[in-house]
C-alpha positions as CSV (number, residue, x, y, z in Angstrom):
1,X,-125.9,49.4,7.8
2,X,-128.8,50.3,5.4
3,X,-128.2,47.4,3.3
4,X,-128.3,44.8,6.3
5,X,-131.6,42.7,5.8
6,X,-132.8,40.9,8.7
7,X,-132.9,37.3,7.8
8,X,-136.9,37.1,8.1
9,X,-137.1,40.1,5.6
10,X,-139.2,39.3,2.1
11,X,-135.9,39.9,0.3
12,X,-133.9,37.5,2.4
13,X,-136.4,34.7,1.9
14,X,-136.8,35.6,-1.8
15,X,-133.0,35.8,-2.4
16,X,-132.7,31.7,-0.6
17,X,-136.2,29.9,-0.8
18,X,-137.7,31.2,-3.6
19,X,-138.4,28.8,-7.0
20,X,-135.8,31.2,-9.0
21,X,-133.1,30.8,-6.5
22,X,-133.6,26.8,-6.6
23,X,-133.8,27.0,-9.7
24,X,-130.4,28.3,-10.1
25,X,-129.1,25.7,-7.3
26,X,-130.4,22.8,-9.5
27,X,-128.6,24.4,-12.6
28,X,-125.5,25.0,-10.6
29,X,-125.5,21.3,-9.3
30,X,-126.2,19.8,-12.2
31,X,-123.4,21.5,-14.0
32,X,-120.6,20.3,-11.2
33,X,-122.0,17.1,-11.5
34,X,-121.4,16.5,-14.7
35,X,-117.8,18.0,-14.5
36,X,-116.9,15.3,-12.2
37,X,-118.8,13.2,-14.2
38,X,-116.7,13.8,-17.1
39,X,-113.0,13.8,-14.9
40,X,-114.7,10.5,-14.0
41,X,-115.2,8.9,-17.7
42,X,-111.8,9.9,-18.8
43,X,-110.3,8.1,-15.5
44,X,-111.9,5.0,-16.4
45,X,-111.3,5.1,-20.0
46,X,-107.2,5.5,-19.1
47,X,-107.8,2.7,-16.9
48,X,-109.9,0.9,-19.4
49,X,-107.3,1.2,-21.9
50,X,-104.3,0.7,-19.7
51,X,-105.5,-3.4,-19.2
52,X,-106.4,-3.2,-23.1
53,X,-102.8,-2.9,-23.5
54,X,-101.7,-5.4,-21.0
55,X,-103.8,-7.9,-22.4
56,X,-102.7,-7.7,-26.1
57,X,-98.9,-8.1,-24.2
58,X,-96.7,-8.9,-26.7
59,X,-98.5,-8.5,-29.6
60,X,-98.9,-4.8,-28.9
61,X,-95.4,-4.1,-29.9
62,X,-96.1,-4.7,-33.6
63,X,-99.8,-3.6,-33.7
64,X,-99.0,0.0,-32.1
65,X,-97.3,0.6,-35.9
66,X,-101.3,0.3,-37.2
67,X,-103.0,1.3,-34.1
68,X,-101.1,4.7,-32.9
69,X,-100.9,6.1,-37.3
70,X,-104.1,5.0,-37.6
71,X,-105.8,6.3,-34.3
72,X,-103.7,9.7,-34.6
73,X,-104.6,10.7,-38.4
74,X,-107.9,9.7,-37.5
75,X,-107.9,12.3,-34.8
76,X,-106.3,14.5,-36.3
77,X,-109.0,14.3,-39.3
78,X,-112.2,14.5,-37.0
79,X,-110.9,17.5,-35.0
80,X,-110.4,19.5,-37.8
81,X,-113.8,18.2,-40.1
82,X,-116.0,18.6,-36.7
83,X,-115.0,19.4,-33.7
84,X,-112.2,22.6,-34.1
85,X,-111.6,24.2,-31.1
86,X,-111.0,21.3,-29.7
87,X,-107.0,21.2,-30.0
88,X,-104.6,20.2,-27.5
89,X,-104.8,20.0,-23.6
90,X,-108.0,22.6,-23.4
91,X,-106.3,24.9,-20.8
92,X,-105.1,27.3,-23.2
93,X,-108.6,27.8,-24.6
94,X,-110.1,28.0,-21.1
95,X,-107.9,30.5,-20.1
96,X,-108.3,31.9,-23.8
97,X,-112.3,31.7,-22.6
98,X,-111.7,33.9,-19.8
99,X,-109.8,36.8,-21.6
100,X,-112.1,36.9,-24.6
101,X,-115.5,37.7,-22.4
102,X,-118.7,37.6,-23.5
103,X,-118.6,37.0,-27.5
104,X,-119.4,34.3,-30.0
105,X,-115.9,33.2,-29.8
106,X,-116.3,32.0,-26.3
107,X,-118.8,30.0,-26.9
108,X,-116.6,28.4,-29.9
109,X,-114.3,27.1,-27.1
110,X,-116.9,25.8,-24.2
111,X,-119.8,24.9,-26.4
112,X,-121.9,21.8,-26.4
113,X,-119.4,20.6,-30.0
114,X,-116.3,21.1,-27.9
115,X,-117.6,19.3,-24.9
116,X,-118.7,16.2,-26.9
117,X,-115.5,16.4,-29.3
118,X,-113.5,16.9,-26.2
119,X,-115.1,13.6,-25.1
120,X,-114.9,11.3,-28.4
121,X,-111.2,12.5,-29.4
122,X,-109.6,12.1,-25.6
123,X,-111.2,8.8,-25.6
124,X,-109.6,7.1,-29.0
125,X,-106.2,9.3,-27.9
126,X,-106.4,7.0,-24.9
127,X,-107.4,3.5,-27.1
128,X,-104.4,4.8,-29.5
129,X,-102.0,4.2,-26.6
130,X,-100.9,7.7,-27.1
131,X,-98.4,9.8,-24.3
132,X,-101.3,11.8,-23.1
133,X,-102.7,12.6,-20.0
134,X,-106.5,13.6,-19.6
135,X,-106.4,16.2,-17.4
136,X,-106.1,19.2,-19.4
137,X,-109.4,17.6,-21.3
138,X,-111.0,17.6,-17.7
139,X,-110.7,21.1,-17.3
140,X,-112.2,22.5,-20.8
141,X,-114.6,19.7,-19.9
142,X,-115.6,21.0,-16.8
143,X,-115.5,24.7,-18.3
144,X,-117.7,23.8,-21.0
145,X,-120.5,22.3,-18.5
146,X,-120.2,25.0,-16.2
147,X,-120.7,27.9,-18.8
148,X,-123.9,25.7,-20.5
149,X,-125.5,26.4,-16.9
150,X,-125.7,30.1,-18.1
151,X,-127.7,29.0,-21.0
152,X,-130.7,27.4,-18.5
153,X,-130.5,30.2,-15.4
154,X,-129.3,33.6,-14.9
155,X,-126.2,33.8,-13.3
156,X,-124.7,36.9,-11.6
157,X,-122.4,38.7,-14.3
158,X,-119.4,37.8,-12.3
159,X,-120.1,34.3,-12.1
160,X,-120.7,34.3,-16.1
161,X,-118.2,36.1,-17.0
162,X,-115.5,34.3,-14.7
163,X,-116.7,32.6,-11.6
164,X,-118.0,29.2,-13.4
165,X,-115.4,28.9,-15.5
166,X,-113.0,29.2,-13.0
167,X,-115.4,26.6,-11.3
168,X,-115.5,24.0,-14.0
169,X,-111.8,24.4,-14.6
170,X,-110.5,23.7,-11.0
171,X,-113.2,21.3,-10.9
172,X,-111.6,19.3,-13.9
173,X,-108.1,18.9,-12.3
174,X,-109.2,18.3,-8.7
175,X,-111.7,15.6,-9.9
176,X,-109.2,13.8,-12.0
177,X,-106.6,13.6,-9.4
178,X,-108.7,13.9,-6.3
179,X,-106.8,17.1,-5.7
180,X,-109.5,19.8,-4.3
181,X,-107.1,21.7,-2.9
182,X,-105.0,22.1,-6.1
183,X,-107.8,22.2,-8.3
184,X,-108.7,25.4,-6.4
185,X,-105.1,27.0,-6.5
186,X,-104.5,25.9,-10.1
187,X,-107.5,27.8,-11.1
188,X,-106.3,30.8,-9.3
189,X,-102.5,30.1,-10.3
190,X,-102.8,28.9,-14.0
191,X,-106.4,29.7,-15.6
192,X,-107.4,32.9,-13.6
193,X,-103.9,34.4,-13.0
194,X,-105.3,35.9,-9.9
195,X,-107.2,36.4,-6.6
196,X,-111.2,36.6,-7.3
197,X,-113.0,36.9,-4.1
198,X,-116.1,36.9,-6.0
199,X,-115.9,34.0,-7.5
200,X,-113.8,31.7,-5.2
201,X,-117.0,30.3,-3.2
202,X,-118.1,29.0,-6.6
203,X,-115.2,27.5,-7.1
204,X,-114.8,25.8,-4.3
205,X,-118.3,23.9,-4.2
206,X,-118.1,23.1,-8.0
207,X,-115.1,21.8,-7.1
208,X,-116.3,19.7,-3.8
209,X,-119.3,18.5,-6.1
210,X,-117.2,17.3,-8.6
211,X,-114.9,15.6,-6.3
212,X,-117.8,13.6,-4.2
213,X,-118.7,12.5,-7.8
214,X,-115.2,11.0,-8.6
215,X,-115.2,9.7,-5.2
216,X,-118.3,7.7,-5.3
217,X,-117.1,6.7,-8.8
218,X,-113.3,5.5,-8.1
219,X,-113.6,5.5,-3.8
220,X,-111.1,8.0,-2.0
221,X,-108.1,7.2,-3.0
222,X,-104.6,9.2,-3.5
223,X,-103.3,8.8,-7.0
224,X,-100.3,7.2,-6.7
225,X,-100.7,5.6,-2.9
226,X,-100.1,7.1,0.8
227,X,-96.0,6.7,0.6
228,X,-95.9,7.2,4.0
229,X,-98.0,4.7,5.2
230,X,-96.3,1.9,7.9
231,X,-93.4,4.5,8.1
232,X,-91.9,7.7,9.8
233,X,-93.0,10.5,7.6
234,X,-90.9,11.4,4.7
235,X,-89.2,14.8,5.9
236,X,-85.7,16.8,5.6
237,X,-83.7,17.3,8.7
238,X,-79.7,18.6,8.3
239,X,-78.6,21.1,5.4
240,X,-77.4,18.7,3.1
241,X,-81.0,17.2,2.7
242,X,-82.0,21.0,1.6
243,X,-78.5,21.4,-1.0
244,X,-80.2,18.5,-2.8
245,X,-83.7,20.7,-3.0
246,X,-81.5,23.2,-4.3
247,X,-79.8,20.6,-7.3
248,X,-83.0,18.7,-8.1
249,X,-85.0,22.3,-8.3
250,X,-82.2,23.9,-11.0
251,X,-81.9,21.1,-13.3
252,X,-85.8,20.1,-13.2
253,X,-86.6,23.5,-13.8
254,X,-83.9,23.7,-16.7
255,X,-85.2,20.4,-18.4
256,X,-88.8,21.5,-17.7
257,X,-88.4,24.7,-19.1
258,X,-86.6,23.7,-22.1
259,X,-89.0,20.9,-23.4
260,X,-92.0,23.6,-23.2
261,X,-89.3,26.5,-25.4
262,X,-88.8,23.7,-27.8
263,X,-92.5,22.7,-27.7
264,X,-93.9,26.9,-28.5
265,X,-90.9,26.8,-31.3
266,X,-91.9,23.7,-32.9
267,X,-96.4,23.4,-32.8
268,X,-96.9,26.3,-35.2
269,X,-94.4,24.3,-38.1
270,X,-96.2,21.3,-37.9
271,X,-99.5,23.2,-37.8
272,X,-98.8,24.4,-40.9
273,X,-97.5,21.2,-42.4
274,X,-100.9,19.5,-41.5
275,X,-102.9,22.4,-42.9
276,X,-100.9,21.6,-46.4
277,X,-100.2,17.7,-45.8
278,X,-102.7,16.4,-43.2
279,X,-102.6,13.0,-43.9
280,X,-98.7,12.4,-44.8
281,X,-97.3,14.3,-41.5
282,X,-100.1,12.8,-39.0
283,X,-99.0,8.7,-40.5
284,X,-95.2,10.0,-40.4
285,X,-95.6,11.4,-36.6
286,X,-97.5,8.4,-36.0
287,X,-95.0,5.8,-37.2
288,X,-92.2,7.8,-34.8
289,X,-94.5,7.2,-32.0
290,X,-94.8,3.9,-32.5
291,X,-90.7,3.5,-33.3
292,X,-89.9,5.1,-29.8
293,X,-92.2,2.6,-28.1
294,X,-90.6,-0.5,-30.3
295,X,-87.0,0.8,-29.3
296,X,-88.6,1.4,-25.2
297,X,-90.3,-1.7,-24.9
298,X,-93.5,-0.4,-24.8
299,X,-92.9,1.6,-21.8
300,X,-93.5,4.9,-23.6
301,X,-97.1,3.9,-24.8
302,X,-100.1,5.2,-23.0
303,X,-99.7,8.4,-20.1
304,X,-97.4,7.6,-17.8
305,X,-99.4,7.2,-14.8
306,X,-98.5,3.5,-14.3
307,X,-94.5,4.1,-14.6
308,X,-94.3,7.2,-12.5
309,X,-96.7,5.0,-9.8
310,X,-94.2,2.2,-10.0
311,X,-91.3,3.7,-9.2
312,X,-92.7,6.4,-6.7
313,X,-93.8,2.9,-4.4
314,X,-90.6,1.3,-4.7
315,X,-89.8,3.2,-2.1
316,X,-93.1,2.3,0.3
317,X,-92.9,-1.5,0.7
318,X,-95.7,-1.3,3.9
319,X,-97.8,0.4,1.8
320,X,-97.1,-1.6,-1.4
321,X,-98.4,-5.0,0.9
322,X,-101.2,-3.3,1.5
323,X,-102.0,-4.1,-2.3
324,X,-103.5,-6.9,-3.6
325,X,-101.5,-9.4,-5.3
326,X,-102.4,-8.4,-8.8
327,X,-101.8,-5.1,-8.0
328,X,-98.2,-5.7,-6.4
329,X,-97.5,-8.1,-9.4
330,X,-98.7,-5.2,-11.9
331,X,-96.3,-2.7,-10.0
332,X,-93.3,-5.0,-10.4
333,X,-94.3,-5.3,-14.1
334,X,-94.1,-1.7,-14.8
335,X,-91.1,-1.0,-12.5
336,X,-89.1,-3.5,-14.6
337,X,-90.1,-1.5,-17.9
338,X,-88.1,2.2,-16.5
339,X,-84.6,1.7,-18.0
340,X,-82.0,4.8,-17.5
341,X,-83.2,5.9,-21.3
342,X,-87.5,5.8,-19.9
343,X,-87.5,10.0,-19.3
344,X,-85.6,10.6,-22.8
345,X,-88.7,8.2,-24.3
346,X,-91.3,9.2,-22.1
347,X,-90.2,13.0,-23.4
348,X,-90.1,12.1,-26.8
349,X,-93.0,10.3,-27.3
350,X,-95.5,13.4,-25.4
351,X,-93.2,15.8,-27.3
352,X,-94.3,14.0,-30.9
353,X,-98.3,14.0,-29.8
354,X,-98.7,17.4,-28.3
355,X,-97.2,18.8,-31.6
356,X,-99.9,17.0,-33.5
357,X,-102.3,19.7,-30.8
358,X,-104.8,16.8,-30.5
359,X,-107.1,16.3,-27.3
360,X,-104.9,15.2,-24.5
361,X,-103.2,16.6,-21.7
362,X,-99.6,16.6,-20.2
363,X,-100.1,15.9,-16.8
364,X,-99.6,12.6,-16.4
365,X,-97.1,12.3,-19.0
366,X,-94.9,15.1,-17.0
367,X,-95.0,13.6,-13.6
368,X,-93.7,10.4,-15.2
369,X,-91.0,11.9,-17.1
370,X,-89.8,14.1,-13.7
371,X,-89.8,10.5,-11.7
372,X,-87.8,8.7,-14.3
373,X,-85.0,11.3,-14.3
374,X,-85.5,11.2,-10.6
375,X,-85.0,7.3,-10.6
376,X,-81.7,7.5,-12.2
377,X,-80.0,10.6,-11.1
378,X,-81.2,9.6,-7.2
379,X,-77.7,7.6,-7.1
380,X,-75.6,11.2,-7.2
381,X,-77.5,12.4,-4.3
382,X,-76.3,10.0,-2.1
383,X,-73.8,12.2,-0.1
384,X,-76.8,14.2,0.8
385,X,-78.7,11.3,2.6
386,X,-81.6,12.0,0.7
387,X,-83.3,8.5,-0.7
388,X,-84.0,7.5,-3.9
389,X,-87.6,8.1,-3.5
390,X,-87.0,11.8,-1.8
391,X,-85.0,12.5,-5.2
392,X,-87.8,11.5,-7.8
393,X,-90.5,13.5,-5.7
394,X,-88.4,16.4,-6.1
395,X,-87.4,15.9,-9.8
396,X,-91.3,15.6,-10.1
397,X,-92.1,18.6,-9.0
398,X,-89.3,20.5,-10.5
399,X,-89.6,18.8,-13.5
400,X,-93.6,19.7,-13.8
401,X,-93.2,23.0,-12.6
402,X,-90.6,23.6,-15.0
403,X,-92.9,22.6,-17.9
404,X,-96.0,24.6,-17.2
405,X,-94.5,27.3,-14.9
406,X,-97.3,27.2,-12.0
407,X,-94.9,26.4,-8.6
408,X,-97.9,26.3,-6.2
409,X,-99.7,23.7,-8.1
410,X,-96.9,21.8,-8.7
411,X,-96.1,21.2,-5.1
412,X,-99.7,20.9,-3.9
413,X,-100.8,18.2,-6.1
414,X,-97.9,16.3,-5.3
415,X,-98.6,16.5,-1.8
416,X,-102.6,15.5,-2.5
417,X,-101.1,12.9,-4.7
418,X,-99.5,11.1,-2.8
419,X,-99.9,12.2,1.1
420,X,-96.8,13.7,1.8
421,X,-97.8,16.1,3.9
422,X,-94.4,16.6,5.9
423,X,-92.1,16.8,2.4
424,X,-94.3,20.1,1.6
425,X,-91.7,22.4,2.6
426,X,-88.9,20.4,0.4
427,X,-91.4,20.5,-2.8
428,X,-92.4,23.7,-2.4
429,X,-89.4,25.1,-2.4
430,X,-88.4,22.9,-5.3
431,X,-91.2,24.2,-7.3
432,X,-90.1,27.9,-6.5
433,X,-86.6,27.1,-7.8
434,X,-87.9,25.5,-10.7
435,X,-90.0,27.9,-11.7
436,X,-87.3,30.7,-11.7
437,X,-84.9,28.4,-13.8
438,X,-87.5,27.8,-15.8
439,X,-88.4,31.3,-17.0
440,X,-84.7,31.7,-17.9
441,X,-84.9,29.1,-20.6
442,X,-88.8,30.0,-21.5
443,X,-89.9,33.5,-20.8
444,X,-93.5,33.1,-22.0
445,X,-95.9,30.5,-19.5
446,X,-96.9,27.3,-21.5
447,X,-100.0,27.5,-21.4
448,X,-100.4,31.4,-21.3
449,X,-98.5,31.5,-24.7
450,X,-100.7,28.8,-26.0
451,X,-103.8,31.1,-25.2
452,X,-102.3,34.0,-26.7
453,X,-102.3,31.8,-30.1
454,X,-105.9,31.4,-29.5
455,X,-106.7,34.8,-29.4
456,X,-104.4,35.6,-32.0
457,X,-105.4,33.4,-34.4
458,X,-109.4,33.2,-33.7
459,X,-108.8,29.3,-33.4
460,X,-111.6,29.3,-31.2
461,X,-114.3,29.9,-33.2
462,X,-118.1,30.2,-33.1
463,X,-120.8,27.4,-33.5
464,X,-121.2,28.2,-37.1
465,X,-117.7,27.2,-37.8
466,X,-116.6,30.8,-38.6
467,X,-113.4,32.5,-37.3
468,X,-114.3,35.9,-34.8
469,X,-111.4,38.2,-35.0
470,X,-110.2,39.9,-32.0
């Protein structure tokens, strides 16, 4: 072809070795750096705050009624005096990002002030003890750092206008759970809503970056522990096995899909109650957080991750002695917290702070939820010979994908989660159930219909402060 360019050519050398072309490398690297770099702090600081908690023990279940109030309305105040834009889990304003293209308003929702609020607010979510994951904060995080790179080098216009976004995004969840593979799709499947062979070589080394950042931060490691470690894969084998797929994926899906209806119906009243009464609604949905974790024993406080961990190992004692003692004791600990009643807490209290549309995600929070109900309804699945941990993967999955409607995901970073590479089949299909149910109840995405506020309303807005109209 005409276009072919021997590799020795001026052009070819120019286009790899030349100071411009490194100079964009450099760019590029530093900017997936830092996206792990950020999945990274926001790991640590959940894990930071986690043994905060366990060492104020009993004494937390008083002081939450000053700390979570307190922390929240503060929150809520800083967002809105400095850093708007910042509001809620960050994936509706990525994907937002990507549908506005090239305009102030973008940069009012993956600035250098969203990055840093994104940072601060996340950070006393997590010291507030607050149902909140910090994924979705990853992912504007790594969206914010990817699309600064265009301000220091010269990107292709596909890369700028999608490609590192997409990057920084996938880069977010695949660093925070050590999930490249589902970063990648959940770009793809959630942010992008589609195939972009363009850009998906830029996704995938952001992503790799980010993750050898995380890795060298935390070790490889899969998020809740290799269940299948000591032991026959977990796996399906007669058709009763799959009926219970079939259950767990319909009434996941339902539950899922109802809690994110409720969820779209309820954020815009309370928006507009802490427009006219900041203060007096933030203290009042504070001091209901804190009553829900009083009435659970604490076990709603915090994201989840420990709960959902806890009862997903119960079922992988060879892998659970693997653990150090602490560890094994800590597990036990946590177990002993999930009554029948956890999901309905765990539920309430994420439903009560992603209302408030502070910094924090629902990642973590939604696993947890999906393994409680799993834990409890496991015992009505006994005729199908499926264990008790089979059931709560399965009502994870269905359960998560009901929430946020992205099936693939949902079963991948289960899978990466947790190493079970032989239940794919099972979870995927779960997923796919799930998701159908789910639309039933909630017609509109999560986090598309979230986005569509954005755009809607202008809430992202330019560095000035000042609303762009679309």
């Amino acid at each position: 072809m005409a276009n072919d360019l021997p590799e020795d050519s001026p052009t070819w050398k120019d286009s790899v070795f030349s100071m411009r072309a490194w100079h964009g490398y450099v760019v590029f690297f530093i900017g997936a750096v830092c996206s792990g770099l950020g999945a990274l702090f926001f790991a640590v600081m959940d894990r930071y705050s986690g043994n905060l908690l366990d060492w104020m023990g009993g004494s937390a279940r008083y002081l939450v009624f000053l700390i979570i109030p307190g922390g929240l309305t503060l929150i809520i105040w800083l967002r809105d005096k400095y850093f708007h834009g910042t509001d809620g889990t960050g994936i509706p304003q990525t994907i937002a990002a990507l549908k506005m293209g090239e305009c102030p308003a973008r940069g009012g929702c993956l600035s250098m002030r969203i990055a840093i609020g994104k940072i601060i607010l996340t950070t006393m979510g997590l010291f507030s003890f607050l149902s909140m994951g910090r994924e979705g904060p990853s992912v504007q995080l790594g969206a914010c750092f990817m699309h600064l790179t265009t301000k220091f080098h010269k990107f292709p216009q596909h890369l700028v206008q999608r490609g590192l976004i997409l990057g920084g995004g996938a880069a977010g969840i695949a660093a925070a759970f050590n999930a490249p593979v589902a970063g990648i799709v959940f770009s793809m499947e959630e942010i992008g809503r589609s195939f972009d062979k363009r850009s998906m070589g830029t996704i995938v080394r952001t992503v790799i970056l980010a993750c050898i950042v995380c890795v060298f931060g935390l070790g490889n490691y899969f998020f809740y522990g290799d269940i299948n470690a000591g032991r026959n894969p977990l796996q399906f084998t007669n058709l009763l096995q799959w009926a219970s797929v079939i259950i767990v994926g319909v009434v996941g899906g339902l539950l899922g899909g109802l809690f994110s209806t409720v969820l779209l119906w309820t954020t815009p009243k309370i928006a507009r109650l802490l427009k006219t009464h900041k203060i007096q609604t933030a203290v009042v949905i504070g001091l209901l957080i804190a009553l829900i974790s009083l009435i659970s024993g604490g076990a709603s406080l915090g994201s989840g991750y420990d709960e959902a961990r806890a009862i997903i190992l119960n079922g992988s004692p060879d892998y659970v002695e693997t653990l150090s003692l602490e560890d094994q004791q800590r597990l036990q600990r946590d177990h002993e917290k999930v009554t029948p009643m956890y999901p309905v807490y765990r539920a309430a209290a994420t439903f009560l702070v992603l209302i408030t549309s502070i910094p924090g995600g629902l990642f973590d929070p939604s696993f947890s939820v999906g393994a409680g109900i799993g834990q409890y309804l496991a015992p009505l699945f006994a005729w199908t010979g499926v264990g008790t941990q089979g059931i709560v993967l399965l009502f994870i999955v269905s359960y998560f994908s009901g929430v946020v409607q992205s099936p693939m995901t949902s079963f991948i970073i289960l899978i990466e989660m947790t190493g079970a590479v032989m239940f794919a089949l099972p979870l995927g299909f779960a997923a796919i159930i799930a998701y159908e149910m789910s639309r039933l109840v909630c017609p509109n995405a999560l986090y598309e219909a979230l986005a569509e506020k954005f755009l809607a309303a202008s809430s992202c807005q330019n560095e000035s402060g000042g609303k762009t109209k679309h």
